[in-house]
Structures are given as structure tokens and as C-alpha cells.
Backbone as CSV, one residue per row, in Angstrom:
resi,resn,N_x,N_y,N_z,CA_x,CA_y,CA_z,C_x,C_y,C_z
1,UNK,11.715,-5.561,-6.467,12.551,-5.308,-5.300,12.309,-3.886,-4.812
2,UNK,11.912,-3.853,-3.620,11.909,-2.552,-3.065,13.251,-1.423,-2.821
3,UNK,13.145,-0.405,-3.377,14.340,0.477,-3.203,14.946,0.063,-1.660
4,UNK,14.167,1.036,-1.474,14.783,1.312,0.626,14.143,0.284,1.294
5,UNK,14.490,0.357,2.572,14.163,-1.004,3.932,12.662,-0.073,4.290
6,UNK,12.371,0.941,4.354,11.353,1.536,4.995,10.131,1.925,4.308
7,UNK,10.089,1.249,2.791,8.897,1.460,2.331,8.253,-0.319,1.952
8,UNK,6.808,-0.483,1.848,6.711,-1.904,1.355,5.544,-1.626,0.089
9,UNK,5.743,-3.062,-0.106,4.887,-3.046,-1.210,4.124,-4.428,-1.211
10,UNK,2.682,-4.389,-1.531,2.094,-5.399,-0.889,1.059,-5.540,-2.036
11,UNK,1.118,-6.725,-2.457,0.141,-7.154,-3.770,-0.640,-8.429,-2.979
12,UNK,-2.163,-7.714,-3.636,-3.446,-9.016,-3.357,-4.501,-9.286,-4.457
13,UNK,-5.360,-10.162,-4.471,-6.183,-10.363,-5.281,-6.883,-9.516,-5.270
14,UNK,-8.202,-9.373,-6.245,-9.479,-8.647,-6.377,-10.489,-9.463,-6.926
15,UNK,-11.566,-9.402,-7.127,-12.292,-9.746,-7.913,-13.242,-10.644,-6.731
16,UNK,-13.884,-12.043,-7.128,-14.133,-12.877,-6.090,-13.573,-13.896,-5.173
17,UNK,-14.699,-14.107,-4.748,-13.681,-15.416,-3.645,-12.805,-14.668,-2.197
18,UNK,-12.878,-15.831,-1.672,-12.453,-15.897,-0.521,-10.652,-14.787,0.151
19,UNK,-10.346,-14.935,-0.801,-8.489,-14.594,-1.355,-8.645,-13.363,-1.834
20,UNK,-9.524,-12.181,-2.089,-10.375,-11.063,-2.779,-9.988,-10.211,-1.658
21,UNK,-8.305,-9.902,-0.875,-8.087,-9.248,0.106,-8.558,-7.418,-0.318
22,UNK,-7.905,-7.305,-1.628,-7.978,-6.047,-2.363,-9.337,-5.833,-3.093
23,UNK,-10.568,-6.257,-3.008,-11.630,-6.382,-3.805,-12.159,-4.712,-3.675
24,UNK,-12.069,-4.139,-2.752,-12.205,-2.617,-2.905,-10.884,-1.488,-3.124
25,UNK,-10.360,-1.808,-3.462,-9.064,-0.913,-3.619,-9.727,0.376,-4.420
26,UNK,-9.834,-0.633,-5.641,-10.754,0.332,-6.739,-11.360,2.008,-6.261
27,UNK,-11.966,1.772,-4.947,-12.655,3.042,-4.373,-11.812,3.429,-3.342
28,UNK,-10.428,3.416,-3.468,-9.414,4.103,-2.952,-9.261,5.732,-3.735
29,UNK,-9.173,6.576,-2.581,-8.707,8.064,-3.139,-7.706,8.530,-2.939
30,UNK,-7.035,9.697,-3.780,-5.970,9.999,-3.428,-6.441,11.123,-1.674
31,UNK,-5.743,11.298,-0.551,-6.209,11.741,0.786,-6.492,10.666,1.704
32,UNK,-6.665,9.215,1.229,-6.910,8.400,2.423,-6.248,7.877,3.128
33,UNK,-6.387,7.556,4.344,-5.394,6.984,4.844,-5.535,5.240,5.176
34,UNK,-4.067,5.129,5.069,-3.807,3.686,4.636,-2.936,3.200,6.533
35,UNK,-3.492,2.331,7.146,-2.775,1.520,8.516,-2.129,0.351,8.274
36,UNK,-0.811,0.515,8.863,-0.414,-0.633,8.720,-0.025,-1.208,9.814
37,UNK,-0.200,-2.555,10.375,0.562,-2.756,11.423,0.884,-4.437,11.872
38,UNK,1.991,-3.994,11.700,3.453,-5.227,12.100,3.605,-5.353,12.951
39,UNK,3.813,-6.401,14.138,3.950,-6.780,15.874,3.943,-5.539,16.121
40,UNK,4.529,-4.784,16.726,3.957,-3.436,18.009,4.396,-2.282,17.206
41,UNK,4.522,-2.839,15.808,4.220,-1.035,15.089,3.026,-0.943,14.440
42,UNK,2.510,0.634,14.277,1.619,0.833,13.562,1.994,1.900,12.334
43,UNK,1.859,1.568,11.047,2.006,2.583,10.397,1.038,3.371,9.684
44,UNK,1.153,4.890,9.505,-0.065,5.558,8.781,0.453,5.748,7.595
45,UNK,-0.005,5.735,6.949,0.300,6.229,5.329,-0.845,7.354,4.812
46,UNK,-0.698,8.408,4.206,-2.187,9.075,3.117,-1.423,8.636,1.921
47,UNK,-2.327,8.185,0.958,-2.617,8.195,-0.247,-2.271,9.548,-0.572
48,UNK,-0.926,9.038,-1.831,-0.773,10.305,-2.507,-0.900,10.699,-4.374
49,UNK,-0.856,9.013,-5.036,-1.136,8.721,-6.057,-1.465,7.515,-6.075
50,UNK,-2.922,8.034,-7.352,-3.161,6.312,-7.959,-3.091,6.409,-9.357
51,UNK,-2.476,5.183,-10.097,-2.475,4.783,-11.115,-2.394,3.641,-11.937
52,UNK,-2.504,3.598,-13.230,-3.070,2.006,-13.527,-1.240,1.935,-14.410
53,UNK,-0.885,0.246,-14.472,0.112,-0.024,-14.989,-0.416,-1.809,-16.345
54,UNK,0.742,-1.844,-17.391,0.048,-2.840,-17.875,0.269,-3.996,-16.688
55,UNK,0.190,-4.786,-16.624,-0.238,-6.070,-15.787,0.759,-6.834,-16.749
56,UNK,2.388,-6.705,-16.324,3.115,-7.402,-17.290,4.494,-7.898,-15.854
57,UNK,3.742,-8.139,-14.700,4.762,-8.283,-13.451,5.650,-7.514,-12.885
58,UNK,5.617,-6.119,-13.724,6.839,-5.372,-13.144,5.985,-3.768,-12.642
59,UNK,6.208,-3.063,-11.491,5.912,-2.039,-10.608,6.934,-1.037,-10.895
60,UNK,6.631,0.033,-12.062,7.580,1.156,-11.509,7.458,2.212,-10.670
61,UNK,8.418,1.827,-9.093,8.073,2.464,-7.604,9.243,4.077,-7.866
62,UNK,9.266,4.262,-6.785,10.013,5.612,-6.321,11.069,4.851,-5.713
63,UNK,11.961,5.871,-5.150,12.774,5.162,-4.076,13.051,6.411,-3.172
64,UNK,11.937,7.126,-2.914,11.788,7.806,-1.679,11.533,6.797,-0.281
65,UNK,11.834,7.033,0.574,11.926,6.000,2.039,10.442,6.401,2.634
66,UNK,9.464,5.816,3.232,8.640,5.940,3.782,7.400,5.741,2.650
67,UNK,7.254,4.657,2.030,6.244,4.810,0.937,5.711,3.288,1.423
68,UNK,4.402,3.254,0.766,3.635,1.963,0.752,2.932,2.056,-0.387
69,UNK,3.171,0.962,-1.135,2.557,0.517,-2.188,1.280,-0.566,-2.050
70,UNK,0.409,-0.768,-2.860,-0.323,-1.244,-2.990,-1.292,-1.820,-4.068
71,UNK,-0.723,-3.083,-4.334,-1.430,-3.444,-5.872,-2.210,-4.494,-6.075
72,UNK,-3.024,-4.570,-7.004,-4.257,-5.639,-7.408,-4.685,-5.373,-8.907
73,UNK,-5.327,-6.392,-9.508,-5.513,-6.720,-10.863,-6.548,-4.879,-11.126
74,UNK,-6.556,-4.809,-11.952,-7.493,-3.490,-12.213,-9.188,-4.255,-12.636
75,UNK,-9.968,-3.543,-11.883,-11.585,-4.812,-12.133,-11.739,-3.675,-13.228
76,UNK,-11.379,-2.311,-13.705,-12.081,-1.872,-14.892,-11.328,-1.557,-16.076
77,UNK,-10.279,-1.365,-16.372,-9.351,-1.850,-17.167,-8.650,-2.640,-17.383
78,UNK,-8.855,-4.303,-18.260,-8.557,-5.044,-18.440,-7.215,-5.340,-18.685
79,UNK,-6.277,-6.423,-18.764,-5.020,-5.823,-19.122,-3.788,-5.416,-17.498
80,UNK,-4.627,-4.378,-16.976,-4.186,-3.667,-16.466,-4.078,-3.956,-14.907
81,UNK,-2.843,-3.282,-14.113,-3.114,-3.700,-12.749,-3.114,-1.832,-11.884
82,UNK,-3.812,-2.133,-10.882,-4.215,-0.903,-9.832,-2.746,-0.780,-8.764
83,UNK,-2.386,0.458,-9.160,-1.276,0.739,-7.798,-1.401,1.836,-7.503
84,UNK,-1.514,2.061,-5.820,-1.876,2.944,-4.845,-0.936,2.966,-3.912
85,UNK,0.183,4.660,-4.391,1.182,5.109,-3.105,0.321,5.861,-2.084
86,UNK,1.152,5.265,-1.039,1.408,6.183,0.156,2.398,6.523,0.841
87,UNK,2.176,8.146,1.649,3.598,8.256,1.874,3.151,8.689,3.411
88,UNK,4.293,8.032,4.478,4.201,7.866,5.838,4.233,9.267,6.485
89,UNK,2.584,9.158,7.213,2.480,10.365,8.454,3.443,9.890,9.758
90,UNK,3.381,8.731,10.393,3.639,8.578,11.289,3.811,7.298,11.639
91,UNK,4.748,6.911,12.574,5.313,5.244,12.719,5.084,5.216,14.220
92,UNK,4.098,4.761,14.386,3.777,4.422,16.096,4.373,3.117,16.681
93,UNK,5.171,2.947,17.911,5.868,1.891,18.207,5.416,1.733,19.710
94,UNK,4.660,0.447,19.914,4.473,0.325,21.381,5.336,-0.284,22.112
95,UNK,5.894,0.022,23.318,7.074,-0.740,23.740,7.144,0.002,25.427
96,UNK,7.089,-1.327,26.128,6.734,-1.639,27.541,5.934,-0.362,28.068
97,UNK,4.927,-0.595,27.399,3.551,-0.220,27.723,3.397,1.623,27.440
98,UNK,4.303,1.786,26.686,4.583,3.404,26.303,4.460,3.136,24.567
99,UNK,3.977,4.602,24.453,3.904,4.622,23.004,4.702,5.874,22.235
100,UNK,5.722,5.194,21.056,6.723,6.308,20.649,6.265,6.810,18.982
101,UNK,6.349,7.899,19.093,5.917,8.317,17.940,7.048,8.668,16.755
102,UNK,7.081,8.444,15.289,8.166,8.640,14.530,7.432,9.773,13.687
């Protein structure tokens, strides 16, 4: 369960196949930036930590507001799953043909 309404957390596969949304996560750095975008928002995120957890269903998050998570099986430590925060530059909202910045 996510702390706050304003951060998400979003788990995908890795490895092969078609469903392999996260298959590069792995070469995620901490500095990158992460887009997200929901009907007429866009969100930025940078990468501010990565780290590996056991792969036992449970995520221990923050509950700072403005975060995005991001997780997938770990392809080099077995066992283990890949989670990658980010914490929000900016919340772009398009709306009747103007664009608002958060």
C-alpha cells in the first residue's frame, strides 16, 4: 500500500518475452530521469536511490509525497528483487490547450 495519494509504485517483469516491460531497469542510475504520464499529466521524476530487496512480496517505501517507485525481479542477484526511487521535479498538466507547471 502506498503511503500518500501522490507517490506510485509500479512493478513489471524482466527477463524475456513479450511482458519483459522492465527488462532494462538493471542499467538504471541513480541521476536519471524517470516520465510519467497519465491522461494530460506528465510526471518527471530523477532517480534518487537504487537498491536490491529479498523478493519475499513486500517493498519497504518512504512516505515522503512525490516519489515513484519502481520494481522488477533482480536478473543478477537471484532471490532478489530491483527497486528504483524517484523523487518528483515537476508535474506538468495540460488543460485547454495551456500548460501548468507544479
Amino acid at each position: 500500500e502506498i503511503p500518500v495519494a501522490d507517490s506510485y509504485l509500479i512493478a513489471a517483469h524482466s527477463g524475456v518475452g513479450q511482458i519483459a516491460y522492465f527488462n532494462e531497469l538493471h542499467n538504471v542510475s541513480v541521476g536519471d530521469d524517470i516520465y510519467l504520464s497519465i491522461a494530460d499529466s506528465t510526471m518527471h521524476y530523477r532517480v534518487s536511490n537504487i537498491y536490491r530487496t529479498i523478493k519475499d512480496g513486500d517493498i519497504a517505501i518512504s512516505n515522503k509525497s512525490g516519489m515513484i517507485y519502481l520494481t522488477t525481479c533482480d536478473q543478477i542477484i537471484d532471490g532478489y528483487q530491483l527497486v528504483i526511487e524517484g523523487m518528483l521535479v515537476y508535474w506538468k498538466i495540460f488543460l485547454n490547450n495551456s500548460v501548468i507547471l507544479f
